[in-house]
C-alpha positions in Angstrom: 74.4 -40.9 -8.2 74.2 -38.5 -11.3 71.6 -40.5 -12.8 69.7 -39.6 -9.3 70.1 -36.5 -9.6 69.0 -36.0 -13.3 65.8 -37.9 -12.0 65.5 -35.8 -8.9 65.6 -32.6 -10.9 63.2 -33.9 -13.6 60.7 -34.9 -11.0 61.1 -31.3 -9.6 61.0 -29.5 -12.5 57.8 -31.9 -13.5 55.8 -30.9 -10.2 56.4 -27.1 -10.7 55.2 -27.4 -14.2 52.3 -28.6 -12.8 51.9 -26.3 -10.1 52.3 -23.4 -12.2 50.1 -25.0 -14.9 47.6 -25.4 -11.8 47.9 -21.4 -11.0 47.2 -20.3 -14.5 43.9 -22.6 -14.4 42.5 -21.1 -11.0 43.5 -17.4 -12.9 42.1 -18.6 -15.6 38.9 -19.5 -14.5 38.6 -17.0 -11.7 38.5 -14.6 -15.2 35.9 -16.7 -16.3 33.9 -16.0 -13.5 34.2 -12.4 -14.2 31.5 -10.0 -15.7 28.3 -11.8 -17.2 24.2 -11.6 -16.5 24.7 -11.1 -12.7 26.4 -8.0 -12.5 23.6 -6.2 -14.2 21.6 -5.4 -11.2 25.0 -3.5 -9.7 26.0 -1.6 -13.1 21.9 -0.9 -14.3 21.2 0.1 -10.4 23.7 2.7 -10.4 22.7 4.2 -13.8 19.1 3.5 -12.9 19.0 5.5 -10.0 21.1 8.6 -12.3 18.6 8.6 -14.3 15.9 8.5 -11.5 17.6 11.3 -9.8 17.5 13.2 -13.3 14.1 12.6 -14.0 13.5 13.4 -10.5 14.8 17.2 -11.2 15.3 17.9 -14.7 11.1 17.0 -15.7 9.7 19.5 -13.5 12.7 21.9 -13.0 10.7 24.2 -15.3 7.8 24.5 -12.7 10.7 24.9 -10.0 12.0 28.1 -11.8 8.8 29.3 -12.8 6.8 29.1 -10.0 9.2 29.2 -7.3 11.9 31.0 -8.5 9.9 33.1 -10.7 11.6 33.4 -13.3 10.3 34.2 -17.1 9.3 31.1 -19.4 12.1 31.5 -22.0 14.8 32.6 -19.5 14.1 29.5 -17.1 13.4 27.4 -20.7 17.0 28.4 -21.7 18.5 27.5 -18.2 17.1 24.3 -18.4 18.5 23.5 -21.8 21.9 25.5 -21.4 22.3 23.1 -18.1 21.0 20.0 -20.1 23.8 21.0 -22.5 26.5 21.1 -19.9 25.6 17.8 -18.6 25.7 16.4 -22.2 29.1 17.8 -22.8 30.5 17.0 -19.6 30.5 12.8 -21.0 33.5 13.6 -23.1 35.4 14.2 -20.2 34.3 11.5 -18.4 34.9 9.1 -21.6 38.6 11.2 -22.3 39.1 9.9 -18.2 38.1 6.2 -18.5 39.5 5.3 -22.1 42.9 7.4 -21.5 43.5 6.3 -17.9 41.8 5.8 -14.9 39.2 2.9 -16.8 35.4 2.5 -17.3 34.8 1.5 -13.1 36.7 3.9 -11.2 35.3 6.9 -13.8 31.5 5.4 -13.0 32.7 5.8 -9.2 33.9 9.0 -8.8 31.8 10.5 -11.0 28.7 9.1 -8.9 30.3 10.7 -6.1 30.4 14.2 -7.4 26.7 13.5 -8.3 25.7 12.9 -5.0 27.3 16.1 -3.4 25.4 17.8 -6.7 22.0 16.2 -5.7 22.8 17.2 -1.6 23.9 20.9 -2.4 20.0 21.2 -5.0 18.0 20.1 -2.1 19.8 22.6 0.3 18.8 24.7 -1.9 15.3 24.2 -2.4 15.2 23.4 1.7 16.4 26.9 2.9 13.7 29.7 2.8 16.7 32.2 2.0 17.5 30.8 -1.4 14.3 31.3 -2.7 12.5 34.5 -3.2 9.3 35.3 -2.1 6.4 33.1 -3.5 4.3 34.5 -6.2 0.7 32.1 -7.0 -0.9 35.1 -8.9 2.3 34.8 -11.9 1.9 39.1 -11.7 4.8 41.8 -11.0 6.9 38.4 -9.5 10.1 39.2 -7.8 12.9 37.0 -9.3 15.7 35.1 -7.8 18.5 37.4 -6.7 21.8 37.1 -8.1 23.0 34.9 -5.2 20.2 32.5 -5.6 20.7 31.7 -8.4 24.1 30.9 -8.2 23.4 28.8 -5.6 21.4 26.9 -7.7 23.8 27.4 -10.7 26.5 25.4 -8.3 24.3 22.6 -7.7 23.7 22.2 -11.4 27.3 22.0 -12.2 28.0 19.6 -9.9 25.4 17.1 -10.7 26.7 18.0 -14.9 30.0 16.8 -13.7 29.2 13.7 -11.7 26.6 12.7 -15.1 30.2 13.3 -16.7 31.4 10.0 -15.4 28.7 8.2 -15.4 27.2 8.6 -18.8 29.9 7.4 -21.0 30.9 4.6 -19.1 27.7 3.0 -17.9 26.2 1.5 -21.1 30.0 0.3 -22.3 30.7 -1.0 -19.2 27.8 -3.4 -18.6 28.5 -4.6 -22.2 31.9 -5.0 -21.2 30.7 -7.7 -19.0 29.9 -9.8 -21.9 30.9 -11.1 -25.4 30.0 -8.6 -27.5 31.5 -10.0 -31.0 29.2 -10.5 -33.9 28.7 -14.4 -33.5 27.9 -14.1 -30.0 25.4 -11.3 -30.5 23.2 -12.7 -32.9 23.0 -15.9 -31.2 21.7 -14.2 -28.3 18.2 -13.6 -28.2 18.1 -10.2 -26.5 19.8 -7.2 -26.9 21.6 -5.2 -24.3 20.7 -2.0 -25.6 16.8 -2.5 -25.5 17.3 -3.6 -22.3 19.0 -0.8 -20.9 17.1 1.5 -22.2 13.9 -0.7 -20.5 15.5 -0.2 -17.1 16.4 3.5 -18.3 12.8 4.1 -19.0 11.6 2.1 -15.9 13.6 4.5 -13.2 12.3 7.6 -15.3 8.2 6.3 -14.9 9.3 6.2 -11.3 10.4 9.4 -11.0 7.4 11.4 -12.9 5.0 9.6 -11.3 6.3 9.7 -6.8 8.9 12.3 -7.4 6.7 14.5 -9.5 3.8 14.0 -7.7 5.7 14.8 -4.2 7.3 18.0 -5.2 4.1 19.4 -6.6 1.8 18.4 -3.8 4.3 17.9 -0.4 7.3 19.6 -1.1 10.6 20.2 -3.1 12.7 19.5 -0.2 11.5 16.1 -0.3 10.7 15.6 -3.7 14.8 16.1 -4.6 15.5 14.7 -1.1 14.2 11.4 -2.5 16.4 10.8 -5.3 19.4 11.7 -3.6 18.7 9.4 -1.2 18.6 6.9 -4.2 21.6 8.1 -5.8 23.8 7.6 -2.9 22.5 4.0 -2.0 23.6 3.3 -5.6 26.8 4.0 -5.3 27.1 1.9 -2.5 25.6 -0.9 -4.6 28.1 -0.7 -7.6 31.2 -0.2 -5.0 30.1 -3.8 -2.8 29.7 -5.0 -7.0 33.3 -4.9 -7.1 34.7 -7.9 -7.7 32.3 -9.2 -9.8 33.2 -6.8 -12.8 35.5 -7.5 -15.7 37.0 -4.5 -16.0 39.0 -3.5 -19.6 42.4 -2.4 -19.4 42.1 1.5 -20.6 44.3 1.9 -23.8 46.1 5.5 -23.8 44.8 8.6 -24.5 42.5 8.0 -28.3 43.6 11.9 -29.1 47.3 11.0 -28.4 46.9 8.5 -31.1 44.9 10.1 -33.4 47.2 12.9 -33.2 50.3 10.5 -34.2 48.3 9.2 -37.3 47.4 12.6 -38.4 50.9 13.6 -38.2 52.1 10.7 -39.6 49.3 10.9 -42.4 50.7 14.3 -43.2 54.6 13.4 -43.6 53.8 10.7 -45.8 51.4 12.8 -47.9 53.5 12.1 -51.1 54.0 8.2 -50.4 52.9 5.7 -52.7 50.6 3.3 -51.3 51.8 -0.5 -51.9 49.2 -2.9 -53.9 49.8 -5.5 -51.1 47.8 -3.9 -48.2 49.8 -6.4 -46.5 52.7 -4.4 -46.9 51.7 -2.1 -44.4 52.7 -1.8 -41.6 51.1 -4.1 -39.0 51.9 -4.9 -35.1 50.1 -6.7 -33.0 52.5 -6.7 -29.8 52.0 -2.7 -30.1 48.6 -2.5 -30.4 47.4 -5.5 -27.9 45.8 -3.1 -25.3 43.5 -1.8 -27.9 42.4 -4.7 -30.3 41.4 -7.1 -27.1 38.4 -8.5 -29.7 40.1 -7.9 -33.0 42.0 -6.0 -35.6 40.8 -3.0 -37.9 41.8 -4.0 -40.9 42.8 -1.8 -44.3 40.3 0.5 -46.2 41.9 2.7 -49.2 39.7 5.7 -47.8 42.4 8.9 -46.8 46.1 8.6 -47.2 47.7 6.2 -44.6 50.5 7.1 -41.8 50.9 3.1 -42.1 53.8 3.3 -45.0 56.9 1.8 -43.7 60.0 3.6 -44.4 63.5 2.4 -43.0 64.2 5.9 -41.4 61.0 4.9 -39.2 62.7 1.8 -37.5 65.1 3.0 -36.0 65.2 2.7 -32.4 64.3 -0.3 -30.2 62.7 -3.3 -32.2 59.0 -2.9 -32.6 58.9 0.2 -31.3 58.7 2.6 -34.1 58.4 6.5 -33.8 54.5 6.6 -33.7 54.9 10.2 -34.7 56.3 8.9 -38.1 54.8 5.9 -38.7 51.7 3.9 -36.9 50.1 0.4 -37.2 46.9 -0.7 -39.9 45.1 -0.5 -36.4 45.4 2.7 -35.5 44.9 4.3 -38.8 41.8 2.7 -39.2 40.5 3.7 -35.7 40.7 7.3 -36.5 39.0 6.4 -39.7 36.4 4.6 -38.5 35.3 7.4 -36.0 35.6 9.8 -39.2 33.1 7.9 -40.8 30.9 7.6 -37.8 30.9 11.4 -37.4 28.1 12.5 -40.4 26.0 9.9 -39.1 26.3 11.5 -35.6 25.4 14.5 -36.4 22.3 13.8 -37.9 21.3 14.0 -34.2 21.8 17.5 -33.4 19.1 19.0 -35.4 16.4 16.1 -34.1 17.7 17.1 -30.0 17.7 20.8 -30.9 14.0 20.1 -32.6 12.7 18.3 -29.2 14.9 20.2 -26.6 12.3 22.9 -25.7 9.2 21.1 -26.5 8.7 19.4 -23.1 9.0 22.4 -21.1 6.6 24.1 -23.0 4.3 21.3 -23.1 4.5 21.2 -19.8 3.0 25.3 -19.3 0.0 23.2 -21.9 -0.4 21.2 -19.1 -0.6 23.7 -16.8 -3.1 25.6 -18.3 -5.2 22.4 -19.5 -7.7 20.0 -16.9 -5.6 17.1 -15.5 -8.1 15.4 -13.4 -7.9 11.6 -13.8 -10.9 11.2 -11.3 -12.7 14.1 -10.0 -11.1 13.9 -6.9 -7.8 13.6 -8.3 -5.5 15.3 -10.7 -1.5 14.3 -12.0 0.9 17.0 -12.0 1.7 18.4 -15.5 5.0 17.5 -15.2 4.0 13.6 -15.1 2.7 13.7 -18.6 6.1 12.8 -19.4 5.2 9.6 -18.4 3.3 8.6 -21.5 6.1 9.3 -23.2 8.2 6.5 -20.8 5.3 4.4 -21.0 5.5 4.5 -24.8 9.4 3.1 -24.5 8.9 0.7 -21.6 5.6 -1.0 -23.3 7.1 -1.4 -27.1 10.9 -1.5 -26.4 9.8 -5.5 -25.2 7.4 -6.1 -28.5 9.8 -4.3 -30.6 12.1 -7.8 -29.3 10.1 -10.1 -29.2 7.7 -9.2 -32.2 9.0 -7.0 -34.6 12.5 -8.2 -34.7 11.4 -11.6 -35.8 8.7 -10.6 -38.3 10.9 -8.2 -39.9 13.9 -10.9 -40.1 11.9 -13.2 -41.9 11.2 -10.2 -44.9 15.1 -8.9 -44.3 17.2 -11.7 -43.1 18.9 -9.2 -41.0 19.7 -11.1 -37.5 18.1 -8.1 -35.7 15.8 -7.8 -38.3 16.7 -4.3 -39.8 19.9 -2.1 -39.1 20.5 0.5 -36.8 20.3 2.7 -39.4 17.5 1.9 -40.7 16.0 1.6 -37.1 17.2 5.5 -36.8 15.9 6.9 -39.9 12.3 5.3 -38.5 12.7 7.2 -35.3 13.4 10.5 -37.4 10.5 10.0 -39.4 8.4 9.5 -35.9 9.9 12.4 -34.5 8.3 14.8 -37.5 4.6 13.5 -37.1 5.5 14.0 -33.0 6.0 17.9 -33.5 3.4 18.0 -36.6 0.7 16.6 -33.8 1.5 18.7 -31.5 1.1 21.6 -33.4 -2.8 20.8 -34.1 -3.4 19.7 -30.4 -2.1 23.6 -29.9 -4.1 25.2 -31.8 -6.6 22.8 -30.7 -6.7 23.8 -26.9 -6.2 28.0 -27.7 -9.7 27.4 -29.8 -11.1 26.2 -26.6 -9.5 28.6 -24.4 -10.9 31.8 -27.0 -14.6 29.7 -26.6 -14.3 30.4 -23.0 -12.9 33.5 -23.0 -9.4 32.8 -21.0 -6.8 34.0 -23.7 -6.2 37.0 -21.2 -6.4 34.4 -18.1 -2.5 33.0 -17.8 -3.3 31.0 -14.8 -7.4 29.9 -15.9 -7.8 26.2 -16.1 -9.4 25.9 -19.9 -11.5 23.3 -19.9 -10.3 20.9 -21.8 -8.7 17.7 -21.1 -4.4 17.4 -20.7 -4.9 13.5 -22.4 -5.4 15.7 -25.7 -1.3 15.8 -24.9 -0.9 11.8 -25.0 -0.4 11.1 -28.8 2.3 13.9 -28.9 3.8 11.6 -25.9 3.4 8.8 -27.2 4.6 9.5 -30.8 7.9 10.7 -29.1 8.5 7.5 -27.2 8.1 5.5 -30.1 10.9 8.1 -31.7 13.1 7.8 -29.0 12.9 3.3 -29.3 14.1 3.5 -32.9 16.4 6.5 -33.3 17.7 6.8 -29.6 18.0 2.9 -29.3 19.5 2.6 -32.3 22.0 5.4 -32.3 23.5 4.4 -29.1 24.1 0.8 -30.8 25.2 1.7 -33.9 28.1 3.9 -32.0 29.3 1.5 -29.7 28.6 -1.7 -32.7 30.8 0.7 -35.2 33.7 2.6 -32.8 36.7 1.0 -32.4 36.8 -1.1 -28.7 39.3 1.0 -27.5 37.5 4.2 -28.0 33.8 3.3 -27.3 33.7 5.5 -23.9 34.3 8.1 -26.4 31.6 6.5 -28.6 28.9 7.2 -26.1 30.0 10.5 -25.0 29.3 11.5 -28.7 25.7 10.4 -28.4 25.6 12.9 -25.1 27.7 15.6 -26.8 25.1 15.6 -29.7 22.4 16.2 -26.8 24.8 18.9 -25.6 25.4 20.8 -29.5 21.3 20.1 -29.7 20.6 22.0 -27.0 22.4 24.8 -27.3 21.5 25.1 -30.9 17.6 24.8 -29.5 18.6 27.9 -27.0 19.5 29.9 -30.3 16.4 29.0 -32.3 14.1 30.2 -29.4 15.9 33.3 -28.2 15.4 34.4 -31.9 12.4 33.4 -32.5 11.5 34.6 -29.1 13.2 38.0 -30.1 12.1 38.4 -33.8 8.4 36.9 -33.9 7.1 40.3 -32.6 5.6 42.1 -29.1 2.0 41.4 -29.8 1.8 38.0 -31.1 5.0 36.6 -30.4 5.6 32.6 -30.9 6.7 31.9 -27.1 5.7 34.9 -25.1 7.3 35.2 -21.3 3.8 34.7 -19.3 0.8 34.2 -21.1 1.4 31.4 -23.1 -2.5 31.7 -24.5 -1.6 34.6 -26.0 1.4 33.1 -28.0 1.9 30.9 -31.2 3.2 28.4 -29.9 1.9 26.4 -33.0 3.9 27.9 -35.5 7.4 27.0 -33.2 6.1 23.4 -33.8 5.5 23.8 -37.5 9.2 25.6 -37.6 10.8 22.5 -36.0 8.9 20.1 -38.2 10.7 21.7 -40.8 14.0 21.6 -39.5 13.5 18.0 -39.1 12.3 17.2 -42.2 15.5 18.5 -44.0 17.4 16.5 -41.4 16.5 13.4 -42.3 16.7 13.8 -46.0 20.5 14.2 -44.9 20.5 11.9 -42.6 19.0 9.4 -45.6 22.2 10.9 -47.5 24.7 10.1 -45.3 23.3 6.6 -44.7 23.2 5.6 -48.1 27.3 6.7 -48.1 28.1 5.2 -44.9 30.9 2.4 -45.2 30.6 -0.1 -42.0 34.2 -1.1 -39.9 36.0 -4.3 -41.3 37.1 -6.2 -38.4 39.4 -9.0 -37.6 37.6 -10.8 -34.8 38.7 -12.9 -32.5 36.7 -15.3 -30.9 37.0 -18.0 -27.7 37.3 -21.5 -28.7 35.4 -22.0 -25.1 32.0 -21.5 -24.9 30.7 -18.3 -22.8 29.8 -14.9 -22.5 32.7 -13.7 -20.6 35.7 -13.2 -23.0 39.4 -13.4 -21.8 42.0 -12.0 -22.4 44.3 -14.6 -21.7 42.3 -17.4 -23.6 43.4 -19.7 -26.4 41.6 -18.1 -29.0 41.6 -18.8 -33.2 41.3 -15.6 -35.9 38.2 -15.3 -38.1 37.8 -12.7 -40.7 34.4 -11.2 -39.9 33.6 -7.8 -42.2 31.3 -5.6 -39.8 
């Protein structure tokens, strides 16, 4: 009878090992199923249509306070890029949100959300007669907006800053959360994600200057914002039905909590002795699981470490040290690693603040220039932009599939040169962009004094707006090497647990850009005197505007010979990997999974 029983019991215990063994397989594969290829279209759509609806405002938002809200050129020129700032700096929030918190998904929804009621209160706006003042075609004695208008407006703007908050930090990381983004698996891959994104990224901005453009300078600004709002809200429907297709990363803690603790802990231990055994430090991977999913940081000698273990900081429950005292390898080297990303960063600033302004006043070029593609037909100034779009959409593919392989034969660099080499090109690019535009300047003011319409702000000169397309297109190729690049390199080189944070950086060096681009034209605007000034308020024929170009070619050229500095300096992350021993692009966290030492 007892013998029966043992065999009773071991039968039991036998079938709910297997049952449970069964359960962890369906969870196991039902991760497995997560994330990959086909949850693109949900994540890129609703980024897609931000950047549509962005495009759809922010390229011709300098007509729409010029002309209909009268404003002055460098006033509305200044709006626009103190507005573009806010929305740049707003990301840091978003990223402080999803990495602290509330995770990469739900920041992506509710910051879409406050978009949409941003994107609804601007076409209110530009719908009701009594929020605009009255309309001036001659550009003469204009009344501007009141007071009241403009804060209508100035509402609108700040919402639509704070929805791009969510959005803009999370979108990028979170579609490449949806794959295996360790080393092996991205150089066997034979695209990259971040050309890619930026393709869709340029293909939902040539949408928006060519029908939204188009419709607000030719039907109306009621529809041509109504449009993209439209677009924006379907979106978010999109990404919300996407749900349950997304693999969505545990959020970490707050990266300034920890930072904090290692700084602290940095600071006690000031007069510590590091150990010769970097193995002596301290190291736990229980603690630091929800931030080193892919891998651990491991030990550089740069900065003093808060990683010295002393007795006095183990005391309290095992494995749980006083992270005010002492902190793991990890997380020392996570607050490093973002210190050495930071000079590299802000190479940026000065090469946003350089381009910040130029496309609004390119734009009043436009203007004044013939834009007829057919006799019977002209494009709005504001769609210029395009060629600049064009530019990213047509090479960003040839850059792939031709460039990367001919220059990884000479290299032997699996993307065939490195992201920073890839942004030091775009710098370079971005020099002969404003140099070019300079002589396309003086250029169409030699026509306009031929004619005699220097004194004529609102004359069509006769001479063709295409004289505008190298500028464009030299810019586009710019933005595929250094913008392309940049965002890469930050996400490739931040720690995993901070890389929200990662790409708010690249927006809050947008942000810094433009407001150091405000400063540089208020005082050259102020300080390049009354008769001839550099970037006059109405008659931009009359102005010198050439000489802003050959200022900002400068500024740029002194960038990137610090930018070249920095590079040469720049030590890359060391990295513990981990990698699947099955196959696929979706990585779990709950996988078998072997170590390999793979120095990033």
């Amino acid at each position: 009878m007892e013998n029966g029983d043992i065999e009773l019991e071991k039968k039991h215990k036998s079938e709910n090992g297997d049952e449970e063994k069964k359960q962890e397989d369906v969870f196991t594969d039902k991760k497995k199923q997560l994330g990959g290829v086909r949850t693109m279209p949900f994540i890129l759509a609703n980024e897609a249509c931000d950047r549509f609806a962005t495009s759809g405002f922010h390229a011709n938002m300098i007509t729409y306070l010029t002309q209909v809200l009268n404003l002055p050129l460098v006033k509305a020129s200044n709006t626009l890029a103190n507005f573009t700032g806010t929305s740049s700096f707003t990301p840091i929030i978003g990223a402080l949100f999803a990495d602290s918190f509330a995770g990469r998904y739900w920041t992506i929804t509710v910051g879409s959300f406050i978009y949409v009621l941003g994107m609804v209160a601007i076409t209110i706006s530009a719908t009701l007669p009594q929020l605009r003042p009255p309309s001036c075609p001659t550009q003469e004695n204009c009344v501007e907006a009141s007071n009241l208008q403009l804060w209508v407006l100035y509402l609108a703007l700040l919402l639509t800053s704070l929805g791009t908050g969510g959005i803009r930090p999370c979108a990028v990381t979170f579609a490449a959360d949806q794959f295996d983004m360790s080393r092996a698996k991205t150089e066997s891959r034979k695209w990259n994600l971040f050309n890619w994104y930026y393709f869709c990224m340029g293909f939902a901005s040539l949408l928006a200057l060519t029908v939204v453009v188009y419709i607000q300078d030719n039907v109306s600004w009621s529809l041509g914002l109504g449009i993209p709002t439209i677009a924006l809200a379907l979106s978010l429907i999109v990404f919300v039905l996407g749900s349950r297709l997304y693999k969505k990363i545990k959020p970490g803690g707050s990266p300034f909590v920890r930072a904090a603790q290692v700084i602290v802990a940095a600071v006690r231990k000031r007069k510590a002795v590091l150990p010769d055994d970097p193995t002596a430090l301290y190291h736990n991977k229980d603690l630091d699981v929800d931030i080193s999913t892919n891998g651990w940081l491991l030990h550089s000698d740069q900065f003093k470490s808060g990683a010295i273990p002393f007795d006095s900081d183990m005391k309290g429950l095992p494995g749980h040290p006083n992270l005010w005292r002492l902190t793991t390898v990890h997380r020392v080297e996570e607050l490093k690693t973002v210190a050495r990303l930071m000079p590299i960063w802000a190479a940026t600033i000065l090469q946003v603040a350089s381009h910040s302004h130029i496309n609004n006043f390119t734009i009043q070029q436009a203007r004044t220039m013939d834009c007829h593609i057919l006799p019977s037909f002209k494009i709005p100034p504001a769609t210029m932009l395009i060629f600049s779009t064009l530019t990213v959409i047509l090479v960003l593919p040839v850059y792939e599939r031709v460039f990367v392989p001919l220059a990884r034969r000479m290299t032997g660099h699996p993307a065939g040169i490195t992201c920073l080499q890839r942004m030091g090109i775009g710098l370079g690019m971005g020099i002969l962009s404003s140099l070019v535009s300079g002589l396309v300047e003086i250029k169409r003011k030699n026509v306009a004094a031929k004619h005699n319409l220097l004194d004529c702000p609102t004359a069509i000169i006769p001479i063709s707006a295409f004289w505008l397309v190298p500028q464009y297109c030299l810019h586009g190729l710019a933005e595929v090497f250094s913008s392309v690049g940049h965002i890469e390199f930050l996400y490739d080189q931040s720690p995993e647990s901070m890389r929200s944070m990662a790409a708010a950086l690249y927006w809050i060096a947008i942000t810094i850009g433009n407001y150091v681009s405000t400063l540089m034209v208020t005082l050259v605007h102020r300080y390049s005197g009354e008769r001839r000034n550099w970037l006059p308020d109405r008659n931009l024929n009359r102005g010198r505007l050439e000489c802003y170009h050959w200022l900002v070619s400068g500024v740029q050229a002194v960038n990137l010979v610090y930018y070249v500095v920095c590079a040469c300096f720049y030590k890359r992350k060391s990295i513990q990997e981990l990698t699947d021993k099955n196959e696929g692009d979706v990585e779990c966290a709950d996988d078998h999974r072997e170590a390999e030492m793979v120095m990033k």
